[in-house]
N, C-alpha and C positions, 0 to 999 in steps of 0.2 A: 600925765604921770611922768614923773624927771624920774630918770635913773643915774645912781651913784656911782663913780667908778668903780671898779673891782670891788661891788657888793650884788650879790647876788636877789634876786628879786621873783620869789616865785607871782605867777600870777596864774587865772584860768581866763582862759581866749572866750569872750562871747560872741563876738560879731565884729566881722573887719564891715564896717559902714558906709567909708566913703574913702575915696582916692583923688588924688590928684597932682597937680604939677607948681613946685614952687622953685625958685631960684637957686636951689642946691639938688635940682632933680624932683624925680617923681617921690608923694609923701602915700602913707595910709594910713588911714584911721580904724584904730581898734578900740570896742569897748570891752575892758577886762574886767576882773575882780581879782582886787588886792586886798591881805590883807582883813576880807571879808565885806570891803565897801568898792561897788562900783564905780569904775574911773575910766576915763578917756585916755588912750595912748597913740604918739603918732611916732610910725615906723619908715624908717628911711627904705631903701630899694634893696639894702644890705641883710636887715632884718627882717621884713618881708617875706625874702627869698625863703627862710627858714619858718617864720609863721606858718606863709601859706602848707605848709605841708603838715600841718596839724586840723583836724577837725574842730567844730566846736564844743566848748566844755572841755577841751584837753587844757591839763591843767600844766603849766610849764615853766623850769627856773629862768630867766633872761639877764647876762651876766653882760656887762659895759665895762671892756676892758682898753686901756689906753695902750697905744705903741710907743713903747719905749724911744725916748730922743725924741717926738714928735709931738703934736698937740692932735694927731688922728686919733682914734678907738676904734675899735672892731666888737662887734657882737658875739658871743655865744649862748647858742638856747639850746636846753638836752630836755629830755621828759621829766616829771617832778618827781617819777614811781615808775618802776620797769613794769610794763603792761605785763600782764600774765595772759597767754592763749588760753579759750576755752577747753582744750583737751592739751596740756602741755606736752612738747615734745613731738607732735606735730606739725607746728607750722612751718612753712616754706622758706620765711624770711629770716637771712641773721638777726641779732642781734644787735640794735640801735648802738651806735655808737655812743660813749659819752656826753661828748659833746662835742660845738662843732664852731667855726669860723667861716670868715666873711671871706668869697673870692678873692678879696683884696689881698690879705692876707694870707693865704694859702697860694695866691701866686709868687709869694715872695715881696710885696709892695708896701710901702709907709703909706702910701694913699691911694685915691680911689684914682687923682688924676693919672700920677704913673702909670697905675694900671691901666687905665682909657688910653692915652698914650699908646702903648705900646699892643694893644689890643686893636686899634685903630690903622697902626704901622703895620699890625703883620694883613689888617686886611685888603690894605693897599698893594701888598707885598702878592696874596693873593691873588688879587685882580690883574696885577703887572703877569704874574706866571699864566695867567687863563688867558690872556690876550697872545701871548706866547703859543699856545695848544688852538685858540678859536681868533680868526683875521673875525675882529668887530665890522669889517664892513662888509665881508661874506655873513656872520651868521648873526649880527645884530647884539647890542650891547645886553641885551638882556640874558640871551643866552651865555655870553661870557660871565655877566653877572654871578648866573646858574652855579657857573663850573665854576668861579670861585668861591661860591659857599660852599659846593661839595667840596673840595681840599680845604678849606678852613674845619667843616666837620668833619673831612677824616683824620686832619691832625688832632684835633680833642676826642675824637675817638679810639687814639691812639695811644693817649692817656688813661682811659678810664681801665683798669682791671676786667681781666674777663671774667665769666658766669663763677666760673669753679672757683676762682679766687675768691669772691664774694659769698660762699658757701652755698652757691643753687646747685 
């Protein structure tokens, strides 16, 4: 299934099939329904991200939007119908956002390399600071490994909004 730029394209997810790794990264195979006829679609790592968080038979718009000045595009999928709770007004969770964008783009990036780039650097960056805190030939490279993914995830932890923000 080819998608159009900035036309939006509801489909319903049947079955992510098969995965794998081709030379612009890792791909996925989904069998959807468009339209009302059955079709194969293959999702980059970008859209993926946002598939996989839907179940099957969720039925969803998938919008292929191009970056302005560039020849990249970024994804956004939102629901096709806002779910209705079975006793409205109680459930726990906000309200689905609209819709939504690619890591790429929400860190600020024209592509996906800048962003590896730089995602890459801070974890170098990382590692440099944990070797700083743990002598690698007292406590072994792996344990510096350790400590630098803990400060890699307290920093994006650090980002994320807390409960109350998110209306828990």
């Amino acid at each position: 299934m080819e998608f159009m730029l900035n036309v939006p394209a509801t489909v319903i997810l049947l079955k992510n099939f098969k995965n794998g790794q081709g030379q612009f990264g890792p791909w996925f195979g989904w069998n959807v329904r468009h339209q009302g006829v059955e079709k194969t679609m293959f999702a980059d790592q970008g859209l993926q991200s946002f598939l996989s968080t839907y179940g099957p038979n969720s039925e969803v718009v998938i919008t292929r939007s191009q970056i302005q000045g560039t020849n990249s595009s970024v994804w956004g999928v939102q629901p096709a119908r806002q779910a209705t709770p079975a006793d409205p007004g109680t459930t726990p969770y906000p309200p689905m956002p609209p819709a939504t964008t690619s890591l790429v783009a929400q860190n600020g990036h024209s592509n996906r390399e800048s962003y590896r780039t730089e995602r890459v650097d801070r974890a170098k960056e990382a590692f440099t600071d944990a070797e700083k805190v743990l002598d690698p030939s007292a406590w072994g490279r792996e344990d510096v490994r350790a400590l630098a993914i803990s400060f890699l995830i307290d920093e994006e932890r650090k980002k994320i909004p807390a409960p109350d923000e998110l209306g828990f």
